[in-house]
PyMOL commands that place a pseudoatom at each C-alpha (Angstrom):
pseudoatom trace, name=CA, resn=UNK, resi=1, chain=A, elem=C, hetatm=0, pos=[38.539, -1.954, 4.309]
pseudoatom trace, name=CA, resn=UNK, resi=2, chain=A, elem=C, hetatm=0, pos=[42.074, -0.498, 4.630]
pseudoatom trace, name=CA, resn=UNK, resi=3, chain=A, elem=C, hetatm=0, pos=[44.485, -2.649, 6.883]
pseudoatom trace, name=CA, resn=UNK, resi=4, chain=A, elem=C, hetatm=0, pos=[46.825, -0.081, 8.930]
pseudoatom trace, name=CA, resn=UNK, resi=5, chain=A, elem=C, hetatm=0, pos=[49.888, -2.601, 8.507]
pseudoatom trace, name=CA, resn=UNK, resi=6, chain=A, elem=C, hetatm=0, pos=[49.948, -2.976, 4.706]
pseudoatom trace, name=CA, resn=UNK, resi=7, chain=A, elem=C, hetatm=0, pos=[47.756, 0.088, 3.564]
pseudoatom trace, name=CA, resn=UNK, resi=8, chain=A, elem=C, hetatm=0, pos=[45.995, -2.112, 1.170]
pseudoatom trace, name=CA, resn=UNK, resi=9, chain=A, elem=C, hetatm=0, pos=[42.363, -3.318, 1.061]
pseudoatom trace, name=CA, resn=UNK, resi=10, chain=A, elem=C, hetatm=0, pos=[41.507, -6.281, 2.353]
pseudoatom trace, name=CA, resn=UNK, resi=11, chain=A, elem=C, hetatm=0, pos=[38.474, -8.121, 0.444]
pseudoatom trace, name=CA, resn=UNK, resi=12, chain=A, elem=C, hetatm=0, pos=[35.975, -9.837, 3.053]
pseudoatom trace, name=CA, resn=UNK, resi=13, chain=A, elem=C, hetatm=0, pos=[33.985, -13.147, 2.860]
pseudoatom trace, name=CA, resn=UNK, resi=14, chain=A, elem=C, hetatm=0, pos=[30.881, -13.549, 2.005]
pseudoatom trace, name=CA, resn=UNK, resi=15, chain=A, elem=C, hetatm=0, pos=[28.413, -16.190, 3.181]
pseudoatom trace, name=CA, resn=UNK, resi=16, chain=A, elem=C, hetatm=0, pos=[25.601, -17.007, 0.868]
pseudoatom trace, name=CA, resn=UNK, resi=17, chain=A, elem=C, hetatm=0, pos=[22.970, -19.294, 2.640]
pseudoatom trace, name=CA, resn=UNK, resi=18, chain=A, elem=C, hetatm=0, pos=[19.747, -20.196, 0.807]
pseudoatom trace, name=CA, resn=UNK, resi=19, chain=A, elem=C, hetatm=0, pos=[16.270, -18.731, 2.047]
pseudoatom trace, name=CA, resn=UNK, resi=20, chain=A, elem=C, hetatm=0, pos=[14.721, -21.012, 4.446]
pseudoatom trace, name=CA, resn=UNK, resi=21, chain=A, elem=C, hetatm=0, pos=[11.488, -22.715, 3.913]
pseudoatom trace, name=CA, resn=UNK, resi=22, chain=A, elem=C, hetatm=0, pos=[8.260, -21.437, 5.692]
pseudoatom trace, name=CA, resn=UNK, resi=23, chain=A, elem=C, hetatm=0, pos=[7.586, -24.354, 7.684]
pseudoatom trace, name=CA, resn=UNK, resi=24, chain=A, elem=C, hetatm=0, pos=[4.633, -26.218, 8.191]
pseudoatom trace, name=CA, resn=UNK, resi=25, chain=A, elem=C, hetatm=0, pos=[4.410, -27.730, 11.493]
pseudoatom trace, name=CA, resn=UNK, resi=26, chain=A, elem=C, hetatm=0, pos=[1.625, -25.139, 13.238]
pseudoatom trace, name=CA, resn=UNK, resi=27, chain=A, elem=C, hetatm=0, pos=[-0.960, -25.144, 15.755]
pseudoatom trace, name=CA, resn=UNK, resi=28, chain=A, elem=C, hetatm=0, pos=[-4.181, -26.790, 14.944]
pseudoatom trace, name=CA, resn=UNK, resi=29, chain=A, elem=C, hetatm=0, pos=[-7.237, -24.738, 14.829]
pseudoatom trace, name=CA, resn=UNK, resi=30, chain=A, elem=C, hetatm=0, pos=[-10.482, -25.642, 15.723]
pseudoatom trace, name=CA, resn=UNK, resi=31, chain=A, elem=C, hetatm=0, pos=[-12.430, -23.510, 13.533]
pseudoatom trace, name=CA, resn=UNK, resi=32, chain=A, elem=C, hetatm=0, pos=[-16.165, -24.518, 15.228]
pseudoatom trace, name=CA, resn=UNK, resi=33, chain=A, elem=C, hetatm=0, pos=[-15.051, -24.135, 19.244]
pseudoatom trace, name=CA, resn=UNK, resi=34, chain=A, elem=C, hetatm=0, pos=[-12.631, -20.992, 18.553]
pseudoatom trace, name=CA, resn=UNK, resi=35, chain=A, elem=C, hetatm=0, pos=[-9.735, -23.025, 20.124]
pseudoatom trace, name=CA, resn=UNK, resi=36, chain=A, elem=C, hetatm=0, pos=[-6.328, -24.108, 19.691]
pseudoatom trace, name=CA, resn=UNK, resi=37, chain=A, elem=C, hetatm=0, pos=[-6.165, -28.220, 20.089]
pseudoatom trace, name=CA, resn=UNK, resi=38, chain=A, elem=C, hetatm=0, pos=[-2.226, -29.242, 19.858]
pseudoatom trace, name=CA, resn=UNK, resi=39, chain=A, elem=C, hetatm=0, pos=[-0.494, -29.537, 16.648]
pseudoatom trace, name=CA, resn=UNK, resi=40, chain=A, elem=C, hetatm=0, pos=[-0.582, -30.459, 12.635]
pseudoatom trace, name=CA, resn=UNK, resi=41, chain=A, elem=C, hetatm=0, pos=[1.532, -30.765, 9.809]
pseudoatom trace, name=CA, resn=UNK, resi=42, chain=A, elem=C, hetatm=0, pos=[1.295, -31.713, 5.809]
pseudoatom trace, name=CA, resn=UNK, resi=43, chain=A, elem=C, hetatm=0, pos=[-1.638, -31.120, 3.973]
pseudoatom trace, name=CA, resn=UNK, resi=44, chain=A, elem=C, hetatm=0, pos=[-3.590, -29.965, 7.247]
pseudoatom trace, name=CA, resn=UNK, resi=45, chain=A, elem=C, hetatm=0, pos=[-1.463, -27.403, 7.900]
pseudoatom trace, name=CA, resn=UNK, resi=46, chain=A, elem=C, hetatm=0, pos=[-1.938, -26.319, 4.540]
pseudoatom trace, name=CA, resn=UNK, resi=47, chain=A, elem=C, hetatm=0, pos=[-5.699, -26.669, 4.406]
pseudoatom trace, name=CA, resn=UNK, resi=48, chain=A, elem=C, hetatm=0, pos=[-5.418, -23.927, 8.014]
pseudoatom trace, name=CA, resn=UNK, resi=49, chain=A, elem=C, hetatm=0, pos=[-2.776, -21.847, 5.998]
pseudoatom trace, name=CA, resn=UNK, resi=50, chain=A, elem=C, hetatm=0, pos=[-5.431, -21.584, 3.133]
pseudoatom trace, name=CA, resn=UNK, resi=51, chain=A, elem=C, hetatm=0, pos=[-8.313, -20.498, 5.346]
pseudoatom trace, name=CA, resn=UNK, resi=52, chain=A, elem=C, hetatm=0, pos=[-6.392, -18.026, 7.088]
pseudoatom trace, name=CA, resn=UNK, resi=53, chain=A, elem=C, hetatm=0, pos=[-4.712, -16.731, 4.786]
pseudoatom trace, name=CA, resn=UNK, resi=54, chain=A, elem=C, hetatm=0, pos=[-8.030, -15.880, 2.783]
pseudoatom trace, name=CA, resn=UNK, resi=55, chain=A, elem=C, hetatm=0, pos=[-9.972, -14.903, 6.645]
pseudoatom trace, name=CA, resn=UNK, resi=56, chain=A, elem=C, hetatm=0, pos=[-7.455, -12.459, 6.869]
pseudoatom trace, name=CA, resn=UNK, resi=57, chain=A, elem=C, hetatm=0, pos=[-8.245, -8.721, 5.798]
pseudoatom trace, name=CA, resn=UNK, resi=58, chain=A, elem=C, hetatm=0, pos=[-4.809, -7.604, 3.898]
pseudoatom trace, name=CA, resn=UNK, resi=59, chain=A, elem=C, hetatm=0, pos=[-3.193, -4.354, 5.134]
pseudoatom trace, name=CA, resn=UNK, resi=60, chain=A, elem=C, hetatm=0, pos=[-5.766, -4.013, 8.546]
pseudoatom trace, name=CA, resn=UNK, resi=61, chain=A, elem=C, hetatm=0, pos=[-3.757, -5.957, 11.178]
pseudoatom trace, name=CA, resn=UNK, resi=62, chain=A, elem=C, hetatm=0, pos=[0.122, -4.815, 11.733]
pseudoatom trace, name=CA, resn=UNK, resi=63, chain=A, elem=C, hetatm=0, pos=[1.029, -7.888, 12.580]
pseudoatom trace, name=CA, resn=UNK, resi=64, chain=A, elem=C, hetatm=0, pos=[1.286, -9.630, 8.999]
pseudoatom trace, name=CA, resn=UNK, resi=65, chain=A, elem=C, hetatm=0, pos=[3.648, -8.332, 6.613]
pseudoatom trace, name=CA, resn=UNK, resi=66, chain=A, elem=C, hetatm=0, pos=[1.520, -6.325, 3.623]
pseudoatom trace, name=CA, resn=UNK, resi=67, chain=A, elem=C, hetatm=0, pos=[1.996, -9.765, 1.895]
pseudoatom trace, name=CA, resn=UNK, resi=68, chain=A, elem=C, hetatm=0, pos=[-0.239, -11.524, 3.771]
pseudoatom trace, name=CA, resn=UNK, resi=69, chain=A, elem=C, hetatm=0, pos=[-3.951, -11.670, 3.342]
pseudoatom trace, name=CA, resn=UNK, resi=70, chain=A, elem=C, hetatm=0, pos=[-6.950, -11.062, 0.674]
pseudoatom trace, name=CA, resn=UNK, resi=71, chain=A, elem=C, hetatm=0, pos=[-8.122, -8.108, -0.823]
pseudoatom trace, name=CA, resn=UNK, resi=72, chain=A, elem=C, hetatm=0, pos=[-11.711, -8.535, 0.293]
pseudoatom trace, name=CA, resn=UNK, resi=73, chain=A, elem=C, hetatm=0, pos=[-12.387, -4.694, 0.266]
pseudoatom trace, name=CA, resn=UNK, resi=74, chain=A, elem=C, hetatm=0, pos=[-10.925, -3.758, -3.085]
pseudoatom trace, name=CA, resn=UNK, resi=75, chain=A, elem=C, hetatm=0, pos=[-14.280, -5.553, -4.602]
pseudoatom trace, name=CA, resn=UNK, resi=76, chain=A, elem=C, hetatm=0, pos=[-17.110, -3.537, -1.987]
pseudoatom trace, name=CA, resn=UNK, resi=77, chain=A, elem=C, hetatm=0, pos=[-19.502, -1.962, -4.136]
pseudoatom trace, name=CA, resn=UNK, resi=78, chain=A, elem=C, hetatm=0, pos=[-18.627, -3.209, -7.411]
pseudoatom trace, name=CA, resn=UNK, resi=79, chain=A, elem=C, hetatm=0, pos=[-20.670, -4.663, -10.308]
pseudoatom trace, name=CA, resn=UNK, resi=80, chain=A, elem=C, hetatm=0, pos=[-20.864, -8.248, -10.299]
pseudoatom trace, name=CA, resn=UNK, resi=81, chain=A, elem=C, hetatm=0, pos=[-18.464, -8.486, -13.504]
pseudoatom trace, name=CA, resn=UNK, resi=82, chain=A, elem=C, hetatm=0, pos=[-16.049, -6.565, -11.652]
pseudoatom trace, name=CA, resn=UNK, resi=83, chain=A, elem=C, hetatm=0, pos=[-16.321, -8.669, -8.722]
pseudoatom trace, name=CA, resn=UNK, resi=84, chain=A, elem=C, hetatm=0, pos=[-15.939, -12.067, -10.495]
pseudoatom trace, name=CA, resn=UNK, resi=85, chain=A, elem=C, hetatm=0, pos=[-12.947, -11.002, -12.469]
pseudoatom trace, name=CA, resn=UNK, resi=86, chain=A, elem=C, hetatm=0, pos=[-11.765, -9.251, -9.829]
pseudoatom trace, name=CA, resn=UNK, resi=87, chain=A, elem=C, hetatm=0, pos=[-11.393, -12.196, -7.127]
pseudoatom trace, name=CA, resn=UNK, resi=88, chain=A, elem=C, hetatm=0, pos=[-9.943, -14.169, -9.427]
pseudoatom trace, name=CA, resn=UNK, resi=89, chain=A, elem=C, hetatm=0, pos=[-7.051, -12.441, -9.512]
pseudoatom trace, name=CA, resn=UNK, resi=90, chain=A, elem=C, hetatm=0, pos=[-6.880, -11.279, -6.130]
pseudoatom trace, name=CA, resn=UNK, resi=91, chain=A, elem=C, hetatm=0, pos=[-7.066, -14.651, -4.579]
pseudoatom trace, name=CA, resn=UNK, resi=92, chain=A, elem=C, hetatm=0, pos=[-4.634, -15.896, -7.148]
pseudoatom trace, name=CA, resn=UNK, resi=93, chain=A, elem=C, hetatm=0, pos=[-2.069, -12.664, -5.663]
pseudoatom trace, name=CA, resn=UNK, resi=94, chain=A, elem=C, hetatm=0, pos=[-2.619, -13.528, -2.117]
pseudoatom trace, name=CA, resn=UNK, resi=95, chain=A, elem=C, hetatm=0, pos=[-2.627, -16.909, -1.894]
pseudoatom trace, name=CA, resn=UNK, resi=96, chain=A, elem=C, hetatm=0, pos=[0.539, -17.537, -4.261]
pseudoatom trace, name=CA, resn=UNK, resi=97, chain=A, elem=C, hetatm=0, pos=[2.881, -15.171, -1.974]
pseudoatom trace, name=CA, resn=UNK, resi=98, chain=A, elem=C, hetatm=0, pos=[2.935, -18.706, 0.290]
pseudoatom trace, name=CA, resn=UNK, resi=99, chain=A, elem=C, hetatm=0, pos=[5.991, -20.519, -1.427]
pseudoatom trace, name=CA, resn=UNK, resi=100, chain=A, elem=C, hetatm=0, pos=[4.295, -23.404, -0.523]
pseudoatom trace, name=CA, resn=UNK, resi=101, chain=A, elem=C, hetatm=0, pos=[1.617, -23.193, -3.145]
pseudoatom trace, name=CA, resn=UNK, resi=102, chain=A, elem=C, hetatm=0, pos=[2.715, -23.504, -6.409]
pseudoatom trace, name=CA, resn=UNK, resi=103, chain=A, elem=C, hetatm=0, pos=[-1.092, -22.788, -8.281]
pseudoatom trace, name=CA, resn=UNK, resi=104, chain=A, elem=C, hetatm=0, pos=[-4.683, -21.707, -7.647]
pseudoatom trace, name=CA, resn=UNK, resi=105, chain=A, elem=C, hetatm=0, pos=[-6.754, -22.802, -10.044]
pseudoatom trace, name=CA, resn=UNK, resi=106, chain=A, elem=C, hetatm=0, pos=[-10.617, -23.256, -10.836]
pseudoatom trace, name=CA, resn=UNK, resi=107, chain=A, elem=C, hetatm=0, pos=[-11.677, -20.210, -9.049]
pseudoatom trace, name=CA, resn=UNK, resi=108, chain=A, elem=C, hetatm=0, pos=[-15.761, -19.902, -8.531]
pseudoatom trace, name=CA, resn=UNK, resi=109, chain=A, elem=C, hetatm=0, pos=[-18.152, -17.248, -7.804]
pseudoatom trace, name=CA, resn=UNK, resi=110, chain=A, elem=C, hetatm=0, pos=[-21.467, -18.239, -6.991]
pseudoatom trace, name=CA, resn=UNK, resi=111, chain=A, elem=C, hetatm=0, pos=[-23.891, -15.440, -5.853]
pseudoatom trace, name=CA, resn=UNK, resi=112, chain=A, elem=C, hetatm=0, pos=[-25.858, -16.134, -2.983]
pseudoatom trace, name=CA, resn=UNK, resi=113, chain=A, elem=C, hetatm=0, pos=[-28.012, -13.256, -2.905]
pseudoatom trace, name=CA, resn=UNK, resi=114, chain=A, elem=C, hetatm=0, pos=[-27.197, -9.501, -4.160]
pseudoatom trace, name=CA, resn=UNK, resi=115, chain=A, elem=C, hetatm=0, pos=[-24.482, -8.499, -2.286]
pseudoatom trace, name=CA, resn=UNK, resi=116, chain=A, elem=C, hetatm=0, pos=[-22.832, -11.895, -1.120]
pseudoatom trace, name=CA, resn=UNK, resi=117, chain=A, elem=C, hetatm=0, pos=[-20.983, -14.600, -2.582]
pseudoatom trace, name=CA, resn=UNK, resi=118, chain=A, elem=C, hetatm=0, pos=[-19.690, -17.852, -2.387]
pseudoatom trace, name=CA, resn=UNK, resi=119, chain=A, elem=C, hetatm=0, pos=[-15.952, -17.977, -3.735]
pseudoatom trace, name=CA, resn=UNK, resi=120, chain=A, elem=C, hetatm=0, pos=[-14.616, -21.781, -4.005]
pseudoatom trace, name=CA, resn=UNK, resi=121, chain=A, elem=C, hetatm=0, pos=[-10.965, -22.915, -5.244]
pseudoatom trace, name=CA, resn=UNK, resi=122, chain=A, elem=C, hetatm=0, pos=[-8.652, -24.940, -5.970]
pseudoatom trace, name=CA, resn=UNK, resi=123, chain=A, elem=C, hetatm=0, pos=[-4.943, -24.698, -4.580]
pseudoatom trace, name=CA, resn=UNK, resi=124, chain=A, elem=C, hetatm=0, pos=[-2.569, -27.182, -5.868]
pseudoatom trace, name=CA, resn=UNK, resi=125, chain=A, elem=C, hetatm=0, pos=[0.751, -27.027, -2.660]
pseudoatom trace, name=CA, resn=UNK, resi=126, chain=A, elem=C, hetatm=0, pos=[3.422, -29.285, -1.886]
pseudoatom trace, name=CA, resn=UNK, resi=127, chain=A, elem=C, hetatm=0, pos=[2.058, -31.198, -0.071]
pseudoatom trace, name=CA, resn=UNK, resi=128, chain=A, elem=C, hetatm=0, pos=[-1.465, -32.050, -2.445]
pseudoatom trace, name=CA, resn=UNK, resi=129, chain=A, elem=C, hetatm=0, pos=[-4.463, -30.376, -3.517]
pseudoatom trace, name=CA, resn=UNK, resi=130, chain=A, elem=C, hetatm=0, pos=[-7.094, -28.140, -1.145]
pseudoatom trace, name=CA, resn=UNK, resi=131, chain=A, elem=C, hetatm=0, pos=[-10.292, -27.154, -1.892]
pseudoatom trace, name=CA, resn=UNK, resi=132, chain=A, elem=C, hetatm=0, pos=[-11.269, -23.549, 0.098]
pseudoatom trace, name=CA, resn=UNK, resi=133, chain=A, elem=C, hetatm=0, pos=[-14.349, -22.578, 0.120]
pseudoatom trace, name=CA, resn=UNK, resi=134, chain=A, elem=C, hetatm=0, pos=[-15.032, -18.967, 1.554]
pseudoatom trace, name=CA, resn=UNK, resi=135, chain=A, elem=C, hetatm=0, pos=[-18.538, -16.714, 1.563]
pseudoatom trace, name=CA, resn=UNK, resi=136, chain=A, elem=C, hetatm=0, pos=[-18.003, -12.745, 1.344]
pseudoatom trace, name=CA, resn=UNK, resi=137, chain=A, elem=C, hetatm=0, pos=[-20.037, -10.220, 1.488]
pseudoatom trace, name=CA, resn=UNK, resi=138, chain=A, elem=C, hetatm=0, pos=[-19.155, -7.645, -1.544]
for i in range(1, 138): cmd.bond("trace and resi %d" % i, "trace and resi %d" % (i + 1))
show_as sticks, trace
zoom trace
């Protein structure tokens, strides 16, 4: 920017502040009743952050970012090799955008009958290991 006293440029500051953690004090969820019951943190928080995250359709509700969410309809109507391979790597996508989780490993299907499934994981976060267990229908 030009400074009318001097003519010459005048180089500004620049603040560089680091990207804030998600945090993971939340509401806690009572998944049974459908209610809200006061508040959790730590590994519960990341055990609801899991559950949602994979509940979640990705890209049908404009209120999450296109981040946020699983991929449950990219695998409709596919072979059974597709699907397997397929969630894999989609749960592995959605779940690992959460900064918070730093692997998901030992990913499971387990067909149920011939067009559902039983997915179950393993998500390693900062604050321990959860196990998710989830049932689709694909």
């Amino acid at each position: 920017m030009l400074t009318p006293e001097t003519g010459k440029a005048r180089l500004g500051t620049l603040t560089v502040e680091r990207a804030r953690e998600r945090p993971s004090r939340t509401y806690r969820v009572d998944w049974a009743a459908g209610r809200v019951l006061g508040m959790t943190d730590g590994q519960e928080a990341m055990v609801q952050a899991v559950r949602k995250l994979l509940w979640t359709e990705r890209f049908a509700y404009l209120i999450y970012s296109w981040d946020y969410g699983m991929e449950w309809n990219a695998v409709l109507g596919k072979s059974r090799a597709v699907v397997e391979s397929e969630l894999a790597r989609l749960l592995r996508e959605a779940l690992e955008q959460d900064e918070r989780i730093s692997s998901v490993e030992e990913v499971h299907v387990t067909w149920t009958d011939r067009r559902s499934c039983r997915v179950t994981c393993t998500v390693e976060t900062i604050f321990g290991t959860v196990r998710e267990e989830v049932d689709a229908d694909v």
